[in-house]
N, C-alpha and C positions, 0 to 999 in steps of 0.2 A: 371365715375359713372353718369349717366343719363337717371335715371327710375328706377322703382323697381326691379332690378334684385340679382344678389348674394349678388355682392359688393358694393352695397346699404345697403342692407339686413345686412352684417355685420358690418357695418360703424355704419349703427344706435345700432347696440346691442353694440359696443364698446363703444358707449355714453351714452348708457342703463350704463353701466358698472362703467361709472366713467372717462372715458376717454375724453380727450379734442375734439372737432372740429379737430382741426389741428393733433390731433396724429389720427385721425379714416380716414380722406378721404383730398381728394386736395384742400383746403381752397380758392384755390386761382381761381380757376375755379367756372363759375357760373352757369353752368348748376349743377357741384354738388351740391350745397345749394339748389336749388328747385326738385333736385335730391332724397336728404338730409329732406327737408320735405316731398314730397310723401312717402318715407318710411318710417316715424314716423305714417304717415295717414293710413297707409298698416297697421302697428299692433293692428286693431282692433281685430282680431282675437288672438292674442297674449299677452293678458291681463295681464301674469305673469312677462312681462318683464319690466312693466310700477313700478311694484312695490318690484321688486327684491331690495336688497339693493347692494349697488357699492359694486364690489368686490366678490359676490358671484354669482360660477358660473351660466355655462347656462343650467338647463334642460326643460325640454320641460312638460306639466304640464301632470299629473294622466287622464290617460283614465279613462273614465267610468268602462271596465271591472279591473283597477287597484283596484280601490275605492270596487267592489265586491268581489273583491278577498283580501281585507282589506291591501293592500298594498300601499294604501294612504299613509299613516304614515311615510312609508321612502323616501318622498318625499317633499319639505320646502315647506309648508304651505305659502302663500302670507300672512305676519304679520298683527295687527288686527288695526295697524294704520303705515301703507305704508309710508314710506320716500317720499317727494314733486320728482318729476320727476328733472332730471339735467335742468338747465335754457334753452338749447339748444332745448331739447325734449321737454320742457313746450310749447315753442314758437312756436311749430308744433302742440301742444295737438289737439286731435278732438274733445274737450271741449273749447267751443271759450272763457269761462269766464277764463277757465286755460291760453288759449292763452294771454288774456287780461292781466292777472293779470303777467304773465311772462314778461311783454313789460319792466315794471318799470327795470329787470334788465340790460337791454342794455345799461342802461346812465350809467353805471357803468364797461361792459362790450363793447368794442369797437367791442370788436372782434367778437362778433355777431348782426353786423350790419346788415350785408347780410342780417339776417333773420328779422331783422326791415323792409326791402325794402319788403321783400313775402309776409310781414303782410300788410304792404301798399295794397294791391291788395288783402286781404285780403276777403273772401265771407260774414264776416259775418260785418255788420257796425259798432258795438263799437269797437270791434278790430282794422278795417282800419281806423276810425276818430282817435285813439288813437296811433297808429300807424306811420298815419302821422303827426299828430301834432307833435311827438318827432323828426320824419325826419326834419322835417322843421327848430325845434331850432337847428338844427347841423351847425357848420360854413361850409361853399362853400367849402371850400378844406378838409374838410371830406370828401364833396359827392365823389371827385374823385376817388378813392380808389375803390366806390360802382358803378362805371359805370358801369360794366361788369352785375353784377344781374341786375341795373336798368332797362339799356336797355333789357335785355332778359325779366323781367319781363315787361317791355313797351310792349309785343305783345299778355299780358292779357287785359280784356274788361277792367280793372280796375288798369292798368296801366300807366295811363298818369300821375297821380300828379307826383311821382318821377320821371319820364324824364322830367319835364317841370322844377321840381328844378335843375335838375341838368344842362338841357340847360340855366337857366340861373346863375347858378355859374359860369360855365363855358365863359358865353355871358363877365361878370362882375367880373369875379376874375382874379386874376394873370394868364401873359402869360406861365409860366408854368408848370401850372395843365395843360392846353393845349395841349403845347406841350408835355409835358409826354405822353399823351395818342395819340399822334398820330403814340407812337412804339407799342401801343397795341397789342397782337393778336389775339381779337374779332373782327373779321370784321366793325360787326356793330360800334363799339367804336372807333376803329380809322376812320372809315369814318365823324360819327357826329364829331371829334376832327377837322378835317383835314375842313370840311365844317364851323366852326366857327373862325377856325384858318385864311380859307382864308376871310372869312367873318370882322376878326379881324385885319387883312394886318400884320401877325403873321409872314409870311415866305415872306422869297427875292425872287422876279421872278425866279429865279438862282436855290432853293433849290424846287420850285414847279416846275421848268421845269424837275431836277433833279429826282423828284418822279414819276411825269407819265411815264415820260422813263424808269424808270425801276420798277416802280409796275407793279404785274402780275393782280391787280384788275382793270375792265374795267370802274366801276364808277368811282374811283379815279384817272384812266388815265385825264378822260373826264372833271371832276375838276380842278384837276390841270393845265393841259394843255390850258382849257380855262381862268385861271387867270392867267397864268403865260404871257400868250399872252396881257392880258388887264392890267395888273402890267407896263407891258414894258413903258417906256416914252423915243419916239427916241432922245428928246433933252437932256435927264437928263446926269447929268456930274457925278453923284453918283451913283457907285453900279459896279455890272456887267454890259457893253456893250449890247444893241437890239438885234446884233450883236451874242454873246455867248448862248443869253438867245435862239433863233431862233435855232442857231448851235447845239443845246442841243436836240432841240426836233424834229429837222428835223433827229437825229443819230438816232433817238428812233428805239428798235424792234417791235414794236407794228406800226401797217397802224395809227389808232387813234390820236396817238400822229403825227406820221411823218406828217397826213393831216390837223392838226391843225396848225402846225408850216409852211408847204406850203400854208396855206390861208392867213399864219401872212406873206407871204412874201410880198402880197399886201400892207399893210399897212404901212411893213416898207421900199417901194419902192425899193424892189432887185427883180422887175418882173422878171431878167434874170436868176435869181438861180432856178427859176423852170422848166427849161428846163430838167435839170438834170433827174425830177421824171414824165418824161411824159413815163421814160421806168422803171417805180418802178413796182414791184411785185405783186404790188396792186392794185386794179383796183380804189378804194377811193381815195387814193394818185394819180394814175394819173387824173382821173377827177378833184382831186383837181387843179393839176397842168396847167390841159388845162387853167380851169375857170381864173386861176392871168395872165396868159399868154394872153387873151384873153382881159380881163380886159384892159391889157397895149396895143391893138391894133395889138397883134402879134395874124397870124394864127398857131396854134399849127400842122397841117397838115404835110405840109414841113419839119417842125423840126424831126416826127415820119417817117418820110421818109428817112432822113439823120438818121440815130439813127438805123436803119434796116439797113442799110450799112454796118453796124458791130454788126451784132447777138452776138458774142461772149461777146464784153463790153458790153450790153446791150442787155439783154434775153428778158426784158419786155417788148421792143418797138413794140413786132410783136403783142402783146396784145394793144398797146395802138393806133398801127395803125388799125386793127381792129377797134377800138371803133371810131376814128374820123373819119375814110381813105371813100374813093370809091371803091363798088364793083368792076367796069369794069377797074379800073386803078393800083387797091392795091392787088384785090384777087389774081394772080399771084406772086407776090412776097412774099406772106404769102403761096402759096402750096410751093414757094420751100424751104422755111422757114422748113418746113415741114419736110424736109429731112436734115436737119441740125445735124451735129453730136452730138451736146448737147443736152443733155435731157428737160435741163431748156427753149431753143429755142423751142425746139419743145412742150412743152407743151404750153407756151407762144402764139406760132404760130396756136394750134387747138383752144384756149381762140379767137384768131382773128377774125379765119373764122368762128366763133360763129356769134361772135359781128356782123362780114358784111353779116352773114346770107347768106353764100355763101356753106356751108358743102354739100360737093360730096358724096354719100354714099359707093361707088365704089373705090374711094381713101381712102377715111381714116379708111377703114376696116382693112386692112393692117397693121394698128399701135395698134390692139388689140394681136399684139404676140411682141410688142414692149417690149424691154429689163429694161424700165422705169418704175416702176407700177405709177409714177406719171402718165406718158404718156398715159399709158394704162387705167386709170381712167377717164384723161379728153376727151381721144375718145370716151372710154361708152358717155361718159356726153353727147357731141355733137351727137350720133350716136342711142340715144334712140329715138327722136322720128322718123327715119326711120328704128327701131326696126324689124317691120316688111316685109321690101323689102330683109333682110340679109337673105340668104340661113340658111335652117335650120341647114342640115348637118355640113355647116360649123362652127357654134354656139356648136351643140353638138360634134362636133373633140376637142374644146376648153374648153369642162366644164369637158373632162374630168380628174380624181384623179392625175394623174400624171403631170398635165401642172400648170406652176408655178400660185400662190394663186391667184396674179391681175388676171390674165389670166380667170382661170375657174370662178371667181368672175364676171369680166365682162360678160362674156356667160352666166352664168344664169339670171345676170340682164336683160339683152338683148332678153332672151327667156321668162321670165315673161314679158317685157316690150310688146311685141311680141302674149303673150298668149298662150304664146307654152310650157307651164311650169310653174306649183304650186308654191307658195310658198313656199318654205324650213322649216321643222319644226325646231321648236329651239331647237338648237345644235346642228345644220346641221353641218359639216366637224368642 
Protein backbone atom coordinates (compact mmCIF):
# COMPACT_ATOMS: atom_id res chain seq x y z
CA UNK A 1 0.00 0.00 0.00
CA UNK A 2 1.93 2.98 -1.25
CA UNK A 3 -0.24 5.77 -2.72
CA UNK A 4 -3.79 6.25 -3.40
CA UNK A 5 -4.81 3.36 -4.99
CA UNK A 6 -7.62 0.52 -4.13
CA UNK A 7 -5.94 -0.79 -1.21
CA UNK A 8 -5.37 2.33 0.23
CA UNK A 9 -8.62 3.30 -0.56
CA UNK A 10 -10.10 0.54 1.46
CA UNK A 11 -7.77 0.58 4.31
CA UNK A 12 -8.86 3.98 5.20
CA UNK A 13 -12.74 3.26 4.89
CA UNK A 14 -12.11 0.26 7.31
CA UNK A 15 -10.85 2.95 9.69
CA UNK A 16 -13.57 5.04 8.63
CA UNK A 17 -15.45 2.08 9.97
CA UNK A 18 -14.18 1.52 13.30
CA UNK A 19 -11.48 -0.74 12.63
CA UNK A 20 -7.92 -0.74 14.07
CA UNK A 21 -4.59 0.38 12.14
CA UNK A 22 -3.46 -2.92 12.33
CA UNK A 23 -6.67 -4.92 11.40
CA UNK A 24 -7.01 -2.37 7.80
CA UNK A 25 -3.32 -2.31 6.34
CA UNK A 26 0.60 -3.52 7.21
CA UNK A 27 1.44 -1.53 10.37
CA UNK A 28 4.71 -2.31 10.10
CA UNK A 29 5.66 -0.92 6.87
CA UNK A 30 6.25 2.77 6.44
CA UNK A 31 5.47 3.55 3.23
CA UNK A 32 1.84 2.31 4.41
CA UNK A 33 1.51 5.05 7.10
CA UNK A 34 2.27 7.96 4.59
CA UNK A 35 0.45 5.73 2.26
CA UNK A 36 -2.24 5.71 4.94
CA UNK A 37 -2.43 9.42 5.22
CA UNK A 38 -2.59 10.42 1.60
CA UNK A 39 -5.71 8.67 1.61
CA UNK A 40 -7.44 10.09 4.34
CA UNK A 41 -6.26 13.51 2.28
CA UNK A 42 -7.87 11.84 -0.91
CA UNK A 43 -11.40 11.94 0.79
CA UNK A 44 -12.14 15.39 0.28
CA UNK A 45 -14.47 14.54 -2.03
CA UNK A 46 -16.09 11.80 0.14
CA UNK A 47 -17.40 13.75 2.89
CA UNK A 48 -20.06 11.08 4.02
CA UNK A 49 -17.35 8.88 5.16
CA UNK A 50 -15.74 11.24 7.55
CA UNK A 51 -19.14 11.27 9.42
CA UNK A 52 -20.71 7.94 8.99
CA UNK A 53 -20.98 6.43 12.40
CA UNK A 54 -18.52 3.02 13.02
CA UNK A 55 -20.29 0.23 11.91
CA UNK A 56 -22.60 1.35 9.56
CA UNK A 57 -22.15 0.42 6.31
CA UNK A 58 -20.62 2.05 3.07
CA UNK A 59 -22.95 3.74 0.72
CA UNK A 60 -21.99 6.09 -1.53
CA UNK A 61 -24.05 9.46 -1.08
CA UNK A 62 -27.58 10.84 -3.07
CA UNK A 63 -27.00 12.15 -6.50
CA UNK A 64 -28.52 15.13 -7.32
CA UNK A 65 -31.01 13.44 -9.76
CA UNK A 66 -31.78 10.98 -6.36
CA UNK A 67 -32.67 14.09 -4.22
CA UNK A 68 -35.18 15.09 -7.57
CA UNK A 69 -36.71 12.10 -7.75
CA UNK A 70 -37.29 12.49 -3.76
CA UNK A 71 -35.32 9.29 -3.18
CA UNK A 72 -33.09 11.21 -0.63
CA UNK A 73 -34.83 9.78 2.04
CA UNK A 74 -33.82 6.19 1.77
CA UNK A 75 -30.47 7.09 1.99
CA UNK A 76 -28.60 7.94 6.00
CA UNK A 77 -28.63 11.36 6.08
CA UNK A 78 -24.84 12.38 7.62
CA UNK A 79 -26.44 13.09 11.54
CA UNK A 80 -26.83 16.72 12.62
CA UNK A 81 -23.90 16.40 14.97
CA UNK A 82 -21.22 13.71 13.33
CA UNK A 83 -19.26 11.35 15.81
CA UNK A 84 -15.39 13.05 16.08
CA UNK A 85 -13.43 11.00 13.27
CA UNK A 86 -11.37 7.80 14.83
CA UNK A 87 -7.96 9.22 16.24
CA UNK A 88 -6.13 7.59 13.40
CA UNK A 89 -8.20 9.56 10.51
CA UNK A 90 -8.19 12.84 12.84
CA UNK A 91 -4.32 12.71 12.53
CA UNK A 92 -4.57 12.84 8.78
CA UNK A 93 -7.65 15.30 8.90
CA UNK A 94 -7.36 18.11 6.04
CA UNK A 95 -8.32 20.47 8.96
CA UNK A 96 -4.84 21.06 10.41
CA UNK A 97 -6.78 22.42 13.93
CA UNK A 98 -8.54 18.71 13.68
CA UNK A 99 -4.93 17.47 13.00
CA UNK A 100 -3.66 19.45 16.05
CA UNK A 101 -6.02 18.69 18.32
CA UNK A 102 -5.81 14.63 17.56
CA UNK A 103 -1.96 14.84 18.48
CA UNK A 104 -2.83 14.84 22.32
CA UNK A 105 -4.03 11.29 21.51
CA UNK A 106 -0.83 9.43 20.68
CA UNK A 107 0.56 9.93 24.38
CA UNK A 108 -1.76 7.64 25.11
CA UNK A 109 -1.79 5.61 21.98
CA UNK A 110 1.77 4.22 21.07
CA UNK A 111 0.60 2.59 18.48
CA UNK A 112 0.16 5.67 16.29
CA UNK A 113 3.21 6.86 16.45
CA UNK A 114 4.15 6.52 12.99
CA UNK A 115 1.52 9.08 12.38
CA UNK A 116 3.20 11.55 15.07
CA UNK A 117 6.47 11.20 12.81
CA UNK A 118 4.03 12.47 9.36
CA UNK A 119 2.83 15.23 11.63
CA UNK A 120 6.54 16.11 12.35
CA UNK A 121 6.98 17.07 8.62
CA UNK A 122 3.75 18.34 8.88
CA UNK A 123 2.76 21.64 6.20
CA UNK A 124 1.07 23.41 8.39
CA UNK A 125 3.30 24.98 11.78
CA UNK A 126 1.27 24.44 14.87
CA UNK A 127 0.73 20.98 14.02
CA UNK A 128 4.70 20.23 13.19
CA UNK A 129 5.71 22.43 16.49
CA UNK A 130 3.26 20.40 18.25
CA UNK A 131 3.96 17.46 16.83
CA UNK A 132 7.45 17.40 17.46
CA UNK A 133 7.70 18.69 20.74
CA UNK A 134 5.71 15.30 21.72
CA UNK A 135 8.43 13.31 19.63
CA UNK A 136 10.95 14.72 21.38
CA UNK A 137 9.61 13.85 25.17
CA UNK A 138 9.64 10.12 23.96
CA UNK A 139 12.55 8.12 25.56
CA UNK A 140 15.45 7.06 22.64
CA UNK A 141 14.36 3.42 22.42
CA UNK A 142 10.79 4.41 21.47
CA UNK A 143 12.41 6.10 18.47
CA UNK A 144 13.70 2.72 17.35
CA UNK A 145 10.73 1.13 16.51
CA UNK A 146 9.93 4.49 14.27
CA UNK A 147 13.01 4.30 12.16
CA UNK A 148 11.43 3.06 9.16
CA UNK A 149 8.61 6.20 8.81
CA UNK A 150 11.36 8.52 10.11
CA UNK A 151 13.76 7.95 7.74
CA UNK A 152 11.32 7.71 4.77
CA UNK A 153 9.80 10.73 6.10
CA UNK A 154 13.60 12.41 6.32
CA UNK A 155 13.42 12.79 2.37
CA UNK A 156 10.51 15.46 3.12
CA UNK A 157 11.77 19.25 2.93
CA UNK A 158 10.57 19.10 6.65
CA UNK A 159 12.09 16.14 7.59
CA UNK A 160 15.26 16.55 9.44
CA UNK A 161 14.07 17.04 13.15
CA UNK A 162 13.15 13.43 13.46
CA UNK A 163 16.20 11.90 11.83
CA UNK A 164 18.36 14.01 13.74
CA UNK A 165 16.37 12.51 17.11
CA UNK A 166 16.75 9.56 16.17
CA UNK A 167 20.59 9.60 15.01
CA UNK A 168 21.15 10.75 18.15
CA UNK A 169 19.37 8.06 20.28
CA UNK A 170 20.83 5.94 18.44
CA UNK A 171 24.51 7.79 18.61
CA UNK A 172 23.70 7.69 22.80
CA UNK A 173 21.43 4.75 23.68
CA UNK A 174 22.07 1.30 24.13
CA UNK A 175 24.04 -1.00 21.76
CA UNK A 176 21.01 -2.78 21.06
CA UNK A 177 18.60 -0.68 19.55
CA UNK A 178 21.61 -0.61 17.12
CA UNK A 179 22.11 -3.54 16.48
CA UNK A 180 18.35 -4.48 16.10
CA UNK A 181 18.09 -2.38 13.26
CA UNK A 182 21.04 -3.37 11.37
CA UNK A 183 18.63 -6.88 10.44
CA UNK A 184 16.31 -4.24 9.10
CA UNK A 185 14.68 -4.57 5.81
CA UNK A 186 14.72 -0.84 4.85
CA UNK A 187 17.66 -0.14 3.19
CA UNK A 188 18.02 3.06 4.27
CA UNK A 189 17.72 1.84 8.10
CA UNK A 190 19.83 -0.70 8.24
CA UNK A 191 22.55 1.35 6.44
CA UNK A 192 22.26 4.42 8.93
CA UNK A 193 22.33 1.43 11.79
CA UNK A 194 25.30 -0.35 10.44
CA UNK A 195 27.15 3.41 9.91
CA UNK A 196 26.66 4.28 13.66
CA UNK A 197 27.25 0.85 14.74
CA UNK A 198 30.61 1.01 13.01
CA UNK A 199 31.03 4.58 14.05
CA UNK A 200 30.19 2.95 17.70
CA UNK A 201 33.12 0.03 17.34
CA UNK A 202 29.49 -2.00 17.88
CA UNK A 203 30.79 -5.07 15.72
CA UNK A 204 34.14 -7.27 15.68
CA UNK A 205 36.34 -6.90 12.48
CA UNK A 206 35.14 -10.57 12.09
CA UNK A 207 31.34 -9.82 11.92
CA UNK A 208 31.99 -6.53 9.50
CA UNK A 209 34.27 -8.53 7.30
CA UNK A 210 31.43 -11.19 7.51
CA UNK A 211 28.78 -8.71 6.14
CA UNK A 212 30.49 -7.07 3.06
CA UNK A 213 31.19 -10.48 1.93
CA UNK A 214 28.03 -11.50 1.83
CA UNK A 215 25.71 -8.26 1.55
CA UNK A 216 24.27 -7.93 -1.95
CA UNK A 217 24.34 -3.97 -0.98
CA UNK A 218 27.30 -2.06 -2.49
CA UNK A 219 27.30 0.78 0.03
CA UNK A 220 27.38 -1.56 2.88
CA UNK A 221 29.98 -3.78 1.08
CA UNK A 222 32.18 -0.59 0.93
CA UNK A 223 31.59 0.14 4.78
CA UNK A 224 32.31 -2.62 6.13
CA UNK A 225 35.03 -3.74 4.32
CA UNK A 226 36.72 -0.41 5.02
CA UNK A 227 36.45 -0.95 8.83
CA UNK A 228 36.68 -4.08 9.05
CA UNK A 229 40.28 -3.44 7.50
CA UNK A 230 40.95 -0.46 9.90
CA UNK A 231 39.40 -2.60 13.11
CA UNK A 232 42.39 -5.17 12.33
CA UNK A 233 45.30 -4.49 15.00
CA UNK A 234 48.30 -6.94 13.60
CA UNK A 235 49.74 -7.12 17.23
CA UNK A 236 46.37 -7.61 19.12
CA UNK A 237 46.35 -11.02 21.07
CA UNK A 238 42.36 -10.64 21.43
CA UNK A 239 39.75 -11.44 19.01
CA UNK A 240 39.83 -13.05 15.60
CA UNK A 241 43.49 -13.30 13.87
CA UNK A 242 44.48 -10.27 10.89
CA UNK A 243 44.89 -13.22 9.42
CA UNK A 244 40.99 -14.70 9.35
CA UNK A 245 39.74 -11.13 9.35
CA UNK A 246 41.80 -10.60 5.57
CA UNK A 247 40.79 -14.58 4.73
CA UNK A 248 37.19 -13.47 4.99
CA UNK A 249 37.13 -10.88 2.60
CA UNK A 250 39.67 -11.78 0.11
CA UNK A 251 36.80 -15.23 -0.22
CA UNK A 252 34.25 -12.41 -0.94
CA UNK A 253 31.97 -12.79 -4.23
CA UNK A 254 31.79 -9.39 -4.69
CA UNK A 255 35.57 -7.60 -6.64
CA UNK A 256 34.72 -4.63 -3.85
CA UNK A 257 35.23 -6.50 -1.09
CA UNK A 258 38.05 -8.99 -2.49
CA UNK A 259 40.06 -5.55 -3.48
CA UNK A 260 39.86 -4.06 -0.27
CA UNK A 261 41.08 -7.07 1.48
CA UNK A 262 44.06 -7.29 -1.29
CA UNK A 263 45.07 -3.71 -0.58
CA UNK A 264 44.78 -4.86 3.34
CA UNK A 265 47.45 -7.31 2.40
CA UNK A 266 49.83 -4.39 2.24
CA UNK A 267 49.51 -3.37 5.52
CA UNK A 268 49.49 -6.68 6.92
CA UNK A 269 52.70 -7.45 5.12
CA UNK A 270 51.61 -10.85 3.07
CA UNK A 271 52.96 -8.83 -0.19
CA UNK A 272 53.16 -12.48 -1.44
CA UNK A 273 49.38 -13.66 -1.20
CA UNK A 274 48.75 -11.24 -3.87
CA UNK A 275 50.14 -12.95 -6.49
CA UNK A 276 47.25 -15.23 -6.41
CA UNK A 277 44.63 -12.34 -7.70
CA UNK A 278 46.78 -10.84 -10.38
CA UNK A 279 44.68 -13.67 -12.42
CA UNK A 280 41.28 -12.65 -10.54
CA UNK A 281 38.23 -12.12 -12.59
CA UNK A 282 38.38 -8.71 -11.97
CA UNK A 283 40.07 -6.26 -13.32
CA UNK A 284 39.80 -4.05 -9.74
CA UNK A 285 41.16 -6.84 -7.90
CA UNK A 286 43.95 -7.42 -10.25
CA UNK A 287 45.13 -3.76 -10.26
CA UNK A 288 44.72 -4.01 -6.89
CA UNK A 289 46.96 -6.81 -6.67
CA UNK A 290 49.71 -5.44 -9.17
CA UNK A 291 49.84 -2.03 -6.79
CA UNK A 292 50.87 -4.41 -3.12
CA UNK A 293 52.91 -6.47 -5.28
CA UNK A 294 54.68 -3.50 -6.60
CA UNK A 295 54.62 -1.81 -3.29
CA UNK A 296 57.04 -4.68 -1.96
CA UNK A 297 59.62 -4.19 -4.98
CA UNK A 298 58.17 -7.22 -7.07
CA UNK A 299 57.41 -6.73 -10.82
CA UNK A 300 54.13 -8.10 -11.29
CA UNK A 301 55.01 -8.79 -15.07
CA UNK A 302 56.81 -12.03 -15.01
CA UNK A 303 54.35 -13.39 -12.36
CA UNK A 304 51.37 -12.78 -15.39
CA UNK A 305 53.60 -14.56 -17.42
CA UNK A 306 54.09 -17.55 -15.44
CA UNK A 307 50.25 -17.64 -14.59
CA UNK A 308 49.44 -17.87 -18.59
CA UNK A 309 51.46 -20.96 -18.43
CA UNK A 310 48.42 -22.55 -17.22
CA UNK A 311 45.28 -20.91 -18.74
CA UNK A 312 43.19 -23.58 -17.18
CA UNK A 313 44.01 -22.72 -13.27
CA UNK A 314 44.06 -19.33 -14.16
CA UNK A 315 41.51 -17.92 -16.84
CA UNK A 316 42.13 -14.26 -15.60
CA UNK A 317 45.87 -14.00 -16.22
CA UNK A 318 45.49 -13.61 -20.05
CA UNK A 319 43.39 -10.47 -18.78
CA UNK A 320 45.88 -9.22 -16.39
CA UNK A 321 48.74 -9.79 -18.80
CA UNK A 322 47.07 -7.58 -21.03
CA UNK A 323 46.89 -4.80 -18.56
CA UNK A 324 50.62 -4.93 -17.55
CA UNK A 325 52.43 -7.11 -20.38
CA UNK A 326 54.30 -5.69 -23.84
CA UNK A 327 52.64 -5.45 -27.06
CA UNK A 328 55.67 -6.92 -29.17
CA UNK A 329 56.43 -9.58 -26.46
CA UNK A 330 52.94 -10.77 -24.87
CA UNK A 331 50.47 -10.06 -27.97
CA UNK A 332 51.34 -13.59 -29.26
CA UNK A 333 50.74 -15.38 -26.41
CA UNK A 334 47.32 -13.79 -25.76
CA UNK A 335 46.18 -14.68 -29.80
CA UNK A 336 46.86 -18.08 -28.97
CA UNK A 337 45.13 -17.82 -25.78
CA UNK A 338 42.64 -17.05 -28.02
CA UNK A 339 42.04 -20.41 -29.07
CA UNK A 340 41.96 -21.95 -25.87
CA UNK A 341 39.25 -24.50 -25.35
CA UNK A 342 37.69 -22.62 -22.27
CA UNK A 343 35.40 -20.19 -22.81
CA UNK A 344 36.52 -18.27 -19.55
CA UNK A 345 40.25 -18.20 -21.27
CA UNK A 346 39.14 -17.05 -24.16
CA UNK A 347 37.03 -14.30 -22.96
CA UNK A 348 39.90 -13.38 -20.57
CA UNK A 349 42.29 -13.50 -23.63
CA UNK A 350 39.99 -10.73 -25.89
CA UNK A 351 39.82 -8.47 -22.18
CA UNK A 352 43.98 -8.69 -23.01
CA UNK A 353 44.25 -7.83 -26.44
CA UNK A 354 41.96 -4.86 -25.49
CA UNK A 355 44.18 -3.68 -22.81
CA UNK A 356 47.54 -4.04 -25.19
CA UNK A 357 45.42 -2.52 -27.78
CA UNK A 358 46.73 -5.01 -30.20
CA UNK A 359 42.88 -6.27 -31.77
CA UNK A 360 43.29 -7.66 -35.29
CA UNK A 361 40.02 -7.21 -37.00
CA UNK A 362 40.56 -10.19 -39.28
CA UNK A 363 41.26 -12.52 -36.35
CA UNK A 364 38.77 -12.04 -33.93
CA UNK A 365 35.78 -11.81 -36.33
CA UNK A 366 35.81 -15.36 -36.19
CA UNK A 367 34.87 -15.52 -32.47
CA UNK A 368 31.38 -13.72 -33.26
CA UNK A 369 29.90 -17.56 -34.17
CA UNK A 370 31.66 -18.57 -30.85
CA UNK A 371 29.72 -21.19 -28.98
CA UNK A 372 30.17 -18.76 -25.60
CA UNK A 373 27.80 -15.74 -25.79
CA UNK A 374 30.12 -14.56 -23.09
CA UNK A 375 32.81 -14.79 -25.76
CA UNK A 376 30.67 -13.61 -28.36
CA UNK A 377 29.97 -10.32 -26.28
CA UNK A 378 33.38 -9.44 -25.38
CA UNK A 379 34.45 -9.80 -29.41
CA UNK A 380 31.50 -7.24 -30.05
CA UNK A 381 33.07 -5.24 -27.34
CA UNK A 382 36.56 -5.25 -28.76
CA UNK A 383 35.49 -5.31 -32.38
CA UNK A 384 33.13 -2.04 -32.37
CA UNK A 385 35.26 0.30 -33.03
CA UNK A 386 36.43 -1.48 -36.37
CA UNK A 387 32.70 -1.73 -36.97
CA UNK A 388 33.16 -0.57 -39.92
CA UNK A 389 36.04 -2.38 -41.89
CA UNK A 390 33.59 -5.96 -41.20
CA UNK A 391 32.09 -6.99 -44.51
CA UNK A 392 28.60 -6.23 -44.42
CA UNK A 393 27.29 -9.45 -45.94
CA UNK A 394 28.91 -11.11 -43.29
CA UNK A 395 27.17 -9.09 -40.43
CA UNK A 396 23.90 -9.52 -42.03
CA UNK A 397 24.38 -13.79 -42.59
CA UNK A 398 24.66 -13.33 -38.70
CA UNK A 399 21.69 -11.07 -37.61
CA UNK A 400 19.86 -13.28 -39.15
CA UNK A 401 16.22 -15.01 -36.88
CA UNK A 402 17.55 -18.16 -36.86
CA UNK A 403 21.33 -17.78 -35.45
CA UNK A 404 21.57 -18.17 -31.89
CA UNK A 405 20.48 -14.64 -29.64
CA UNK A 406 24.58 -13.62 -28.74
CA UNK A 407 25.02 -14.05 -32.36
CA UNK A 408 22.38 -11.96 -34.21
CA UNK A 409 22.68 -9.47 -31.20
CA UNK A 410 26.23 -8.82 -31.84
CA UNK A 411 25.48 -8.20 -35.93
CA UNK A 412 23.15 -5.67 -35.20
CA UNK A 413 25.23 -3.96 -32.70
CA UNK A 414 28.10 -4.04 -35.16
CA UNK A 415 25.82 -2.73 -38.07
CA UNK A 416 24.44 0.11 -36.05
CA UNK A 417 27.98 0.71 -34.75
CA UNK A 418 28.98 0.61 -38.57
CA UNK A 419 25.73 2.86 -39.64
CA UNK A 420 24.51 0.31 -41.74
CA UNK A 421 21.46 -0.23 -39.69
CA UNK A 422 18.69 1.65 -37.43
CA UNK A 423 17.90 1.33 -34.48
CA UNK A 424 15.66 -1.52 -33.45
CA UNK A 425 12.17 -0.31 -32.20
CA UNK A 426 11.28 -1.47 -28.73
CA UNK A 427 10.38 -4.84 -28.66
CA UNK A 428 12.49 -5.64 -31.47
CA UNK A 429 12.81 -9.85 -31.33
Amino acid sequence: MDGWDGETMRAVVRVCEGATPEEAFDTTSAGAWSAFDTGVRNLDDRPWLWTRPPGEPVRPAPTLLDRLRGRAGSRPAPPASPPPPPPAVALCHRDGRVREAALDAVRTAPELRPLLVVRCADWAAPVRGKARKLLAELPGDALVPLAGPILLLARRDRGDFARALLEDALREGPAAGVLTLTAAPDRATYRLAYRIAVDRGLLTPMELAATAASSGDVTLQDLCAEAAVAAVKPDSAVGPSPAAVLDRLLAARSPRVRSAGVTALRRAGRHGDAERFLADRSALVRACARYVLRQDGVDPLPLCRALCTEPAAYPGAAAGLGECGDRAADAGTLWALVKHPLPAVRLHAIGGLRALDVVVRERLTPLLDDPSPAVVRAATRALLPEASGIPERLLRERSAPDRPRAVWVAADRLLRAAGRQRRPEPGYR
